[in-house]
N, C-alpha and C positions, 0 to 999 in steps of 0.2 A: 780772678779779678784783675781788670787791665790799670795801668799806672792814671788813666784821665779819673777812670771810678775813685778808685784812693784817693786822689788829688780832693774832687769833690767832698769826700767825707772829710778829708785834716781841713779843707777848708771852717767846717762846721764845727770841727774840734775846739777851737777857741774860743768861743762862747759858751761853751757849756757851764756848767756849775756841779761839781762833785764832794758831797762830804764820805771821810773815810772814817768806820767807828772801828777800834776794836785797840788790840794790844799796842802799845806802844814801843819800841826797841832800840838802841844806840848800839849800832854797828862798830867796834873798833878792829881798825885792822893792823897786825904789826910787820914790816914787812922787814927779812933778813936775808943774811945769807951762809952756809954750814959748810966748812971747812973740815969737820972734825969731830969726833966722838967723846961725849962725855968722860974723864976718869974714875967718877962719881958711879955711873950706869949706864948700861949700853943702849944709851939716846942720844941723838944729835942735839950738838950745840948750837943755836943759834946767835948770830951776830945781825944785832937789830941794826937797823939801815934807817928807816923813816916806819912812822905811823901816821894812820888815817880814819876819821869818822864819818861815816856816814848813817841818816836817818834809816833805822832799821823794822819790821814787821810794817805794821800800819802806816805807819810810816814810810814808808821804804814806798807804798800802794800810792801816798799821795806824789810821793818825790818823782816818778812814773807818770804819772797825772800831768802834772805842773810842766814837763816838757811840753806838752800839747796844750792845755788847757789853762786858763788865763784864773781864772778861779777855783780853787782847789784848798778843802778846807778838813780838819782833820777833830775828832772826839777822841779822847782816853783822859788816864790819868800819867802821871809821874809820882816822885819821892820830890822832895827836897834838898837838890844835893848839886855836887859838882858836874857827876852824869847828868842831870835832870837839865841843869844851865848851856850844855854842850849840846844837848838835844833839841831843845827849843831855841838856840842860836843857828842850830842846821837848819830848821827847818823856817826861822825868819828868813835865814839868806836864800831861802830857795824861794822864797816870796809865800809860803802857805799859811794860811789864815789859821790862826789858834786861838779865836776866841770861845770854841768848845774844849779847849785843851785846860784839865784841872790838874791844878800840883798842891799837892797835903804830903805832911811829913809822916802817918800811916804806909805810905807806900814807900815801897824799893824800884828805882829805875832800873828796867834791865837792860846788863849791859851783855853782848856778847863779843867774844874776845877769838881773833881767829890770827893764829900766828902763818904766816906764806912764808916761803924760805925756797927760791929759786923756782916761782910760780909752783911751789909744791905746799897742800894743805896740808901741815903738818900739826894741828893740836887745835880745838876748840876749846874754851874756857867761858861758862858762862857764870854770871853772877845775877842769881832771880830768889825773888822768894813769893809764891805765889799768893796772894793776897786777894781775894774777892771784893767786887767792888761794893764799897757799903751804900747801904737804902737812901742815907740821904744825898749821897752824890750823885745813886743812880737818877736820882728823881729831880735833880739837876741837871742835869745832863738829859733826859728824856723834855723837860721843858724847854731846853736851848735849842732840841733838836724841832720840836712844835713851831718854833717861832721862824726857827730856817727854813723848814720846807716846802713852803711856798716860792721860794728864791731856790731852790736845786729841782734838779732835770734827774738826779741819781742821788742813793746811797749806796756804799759798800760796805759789808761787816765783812772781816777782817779778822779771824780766830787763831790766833796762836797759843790759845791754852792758856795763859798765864794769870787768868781770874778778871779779865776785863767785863770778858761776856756771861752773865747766867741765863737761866732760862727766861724767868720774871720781866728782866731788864730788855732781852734779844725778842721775846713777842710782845714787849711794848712797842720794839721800836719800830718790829715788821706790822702791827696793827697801825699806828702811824702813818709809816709811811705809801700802804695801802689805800688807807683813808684818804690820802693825798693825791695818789694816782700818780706815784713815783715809780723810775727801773730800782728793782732793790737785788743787789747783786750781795751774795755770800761764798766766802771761803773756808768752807769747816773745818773742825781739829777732831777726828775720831777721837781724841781721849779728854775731849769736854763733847760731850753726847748730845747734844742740842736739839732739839725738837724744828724743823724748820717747814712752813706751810706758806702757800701764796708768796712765792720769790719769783723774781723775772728769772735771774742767771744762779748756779751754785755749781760751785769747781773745786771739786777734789781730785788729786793727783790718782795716779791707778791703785796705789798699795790703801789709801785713805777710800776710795769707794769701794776696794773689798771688802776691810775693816767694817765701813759703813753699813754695808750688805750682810755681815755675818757671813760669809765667802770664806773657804781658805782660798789664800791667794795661790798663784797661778802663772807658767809659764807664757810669756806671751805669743800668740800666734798670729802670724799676718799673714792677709792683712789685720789690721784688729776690727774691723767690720765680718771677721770670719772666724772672730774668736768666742768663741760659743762660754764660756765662761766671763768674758770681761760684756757681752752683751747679756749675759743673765743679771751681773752686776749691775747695771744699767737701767733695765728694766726695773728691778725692786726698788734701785734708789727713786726711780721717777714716781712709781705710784708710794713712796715711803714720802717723798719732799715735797712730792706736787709740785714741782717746779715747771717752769717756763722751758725753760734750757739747763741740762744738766749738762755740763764740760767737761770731761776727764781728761786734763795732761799724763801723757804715755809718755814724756823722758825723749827719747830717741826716737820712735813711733811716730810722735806729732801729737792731737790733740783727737779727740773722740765727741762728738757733737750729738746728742741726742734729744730729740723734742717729742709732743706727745702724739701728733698727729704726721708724721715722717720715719723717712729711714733715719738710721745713724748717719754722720756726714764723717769722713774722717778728714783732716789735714794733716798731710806729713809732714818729716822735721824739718824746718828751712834751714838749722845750724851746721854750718860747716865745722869749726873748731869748734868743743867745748873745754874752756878754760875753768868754770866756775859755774857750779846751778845755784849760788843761794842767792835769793831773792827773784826768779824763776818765773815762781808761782804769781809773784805779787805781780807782775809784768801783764800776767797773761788775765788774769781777774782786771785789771786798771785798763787795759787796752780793750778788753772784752765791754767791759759797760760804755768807756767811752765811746766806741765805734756804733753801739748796739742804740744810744741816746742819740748819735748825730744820724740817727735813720739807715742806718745799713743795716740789712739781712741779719739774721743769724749764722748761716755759712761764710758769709763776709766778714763778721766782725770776729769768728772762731779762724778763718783766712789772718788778717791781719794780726789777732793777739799771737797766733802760729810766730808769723815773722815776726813780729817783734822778739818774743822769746827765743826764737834763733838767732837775734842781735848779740841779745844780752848774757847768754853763755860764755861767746865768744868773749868777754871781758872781763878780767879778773876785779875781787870784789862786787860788793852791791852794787851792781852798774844800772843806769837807764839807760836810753835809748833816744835818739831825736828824729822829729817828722825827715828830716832829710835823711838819714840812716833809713828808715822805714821804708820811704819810697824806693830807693835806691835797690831795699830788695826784692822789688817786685820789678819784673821783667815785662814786656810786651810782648 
C-alpha cells in the first residue's frame, strides 16, 4: 500500500464510530532503577523513580481507537474504588465516552502492576478476582448496546478472561449486532471458550489459535504461508468461527490473514526495536476494524494494523500510536 492510499483511508478514520465491549483493565506502571541485591533474597532491589497509568485491556482497544477516531465508546464493568476512579478519569481525559461503562461495588477493578527497572521487565503483579458478569447488568448493558447501534459503523469484543464476557451475553450481542449489519470484530481468550459464529474479523495470536484448534503448538516455519501446521490451524479455526477474516499475530513473523474464499495473505514484522509487546494485540484488533470500516481491503487493513503494531513495540509501556507515526511508516 502507497502512502496517497493510507492518507485516503485515516482521512475516513475520523468519522467513524467504534464501541469496544469486553474486560476492563488499569494498567500501572512503576518505573525504577537497581543498583543492588537484596540482603533479604537474592533479588534485585528496586528504586522507584516515577509511576504511570494507563487505560488497560478494553481499554487500552478504545485508547488506540481515539488517536484516530473522533468517537470511540467503551462497555464493561468496574468495582467501586480508588482503581475504579483512576480508570474512568483516564479514560475521560482521553475523551472516550462511558456512558455503557457500569461501576457496582460486586466487582474488583483490575489492576495490573508491572514493575520496569532500566527498561528491563522485571516482576508482574496483578490484583483480579474474576467475577462474571451478573443477569441483570448483562441485560443492561445488551439494552444500551440496542439503542447505540444504529449510530456505530463497528463493534469490538475484547476478551481478557476476566468474567466480562459469557456465552449467553457474547451471542446476544453478535445476534445484535448482525441484526444491524455491523463490522463485529472479536479478540478471544482460549481459556474462556467462547462459541463465536457470523463475525467480520477474530484475531488470536499464534499460541491462542493453536489452543483454539486443539493443535499442539509448533515451531514456526517460514514463510508462515509455508508452514503446514499454523495453516492447518487456520483452516479449522475458520470453518470452527465462520468468520469473515481470521488474523493471526505471529510476534516477529508479522500477521497471518486468512479468508474464506483466498489464499493466506501474510504481512511481515514492520518493528525494528521491540521494547515492550503488552498491549500489542489490542493495537492490531483496533486498527484492524477501523481501517477494515473506512473501506480498505482486507490485506490493507491486515497491512496497516501490521505497522502500527510495529509502532507500538517499539515503546515501552501500554503505548498507542498516532496517524502521523503510521504514515510515516509506510514508504513509497
Amino acid at each position: 500500500m502507497n502512502r496517497a492510499r493510507l492518507q485516503l483511508l485515516l482521512s475516513q478514520f475520523t468519522n467513524k464510530r467504534i464501541l469496544v465491549i469486553g474486560d476492563l483493565i488499569l494498567d500501572e506502571f512503576i518505573w525504577g532503577k537497581v543498583s543492588r541485591i537484596s540482603p533479604e533474597a537474592p533479588v534485585p532491589v528496586v528504586e522507584v523513580v516515577s509511576e504511570s497509568y494507563f487505560p488497560g485491556g478494553a481499554a487500552n482497544v478504545a485508547r488506540n481507537l481515539k488517536e484516530f477516531a473522533r468517537d470511540v465508546r467503551v462497555m464493561g464493568v468496574t468495582g467501586q474504588c480508588g482503581h475504579a476512579r483512576r480508570l474512568t478519569d483516564l479514560l475521560a481525559g482521553e475523551g472516550i465516552d462511558m456512558t455503557a461503562l457500569q461501576s457496582h461495588s460486586c466487582y474488583q477493578t483490575i489492576v495490573k502492576t508491572r514493575i520496569i527497572a532500566r527498561q528491563q521487565h522485571v516482576v508482574r503483579i496483578d490484583r483480579e478476582k474474576r467475577t462474571e458478569l451478573r443477569p441483570e447488568h448483562a441485560a443492561a448493558a445488551l439494552e444500551q448496546l440496542a439503542a447505540m447501534l444504529p449510530d456505530l459503523d463497528a463493534v469490538i469484543i475484547e476478551d481478557y478472561g476476566k468474567g466480562m464476557l459469557r456465552q449467553d451475553f457474547t451471542t446476544a450481542v453478535c445476534e445484535l449486532t448482525n441484526r444491524a449489519g455491523k463490522i463485529l470484530a472479536v479478540d478471544p481468550n482460549p481459556n474462556n471458550p467462547l462459541v463465536w459464529q457470523h463475525v467480520s474479523i477474530i484475531k488470536p495470536n499464534r499460541l491462542e489459535a493453536f489452543t483454539s484448534a486443539g493443535l499442539a503448538m509448533s515451531e514456526p516455519v517460514e514463510p508462515p504461508t509455508a508452514d503446514p501446521h499454523l495453516l492447518e490451524a487456520g483452516r479449522i479455526l475458520s470453518e470452527k468461527w465462520d468468520a469473515d477474516n481470521l488474523l493471526v499475530t505471529l510476534g516477529e513473523h508479522g500477521v497471518l490473514l486468512f479468508r474464506q474464499d483466498a489464499s493466506p495473505y501474510h504481512a511481515p514484522t514492520r518493528a525494528r526495536e521491540v521494547f515492550d509487546v503488552s498491549g500489542a494485540g489490542d493495537t492490531v484488533i483496533a486498527l484492524f476494524t477501523l481501517a477494515l470500516s473506512a473501506g480498505a481491503t482486507p490485506p490493507e487493513a491486515a497491512e496497516i494494523a501490521n505497522h502500527a503494531s510495529g509502532i507500538v513495540v517499539g515503546k515501552l509501556g501500554t503505548a498507542t500510536l498516532t496517524p502521523a507515526e503510521l504514515l510515516a511508516s509506510f514508504v513509497e
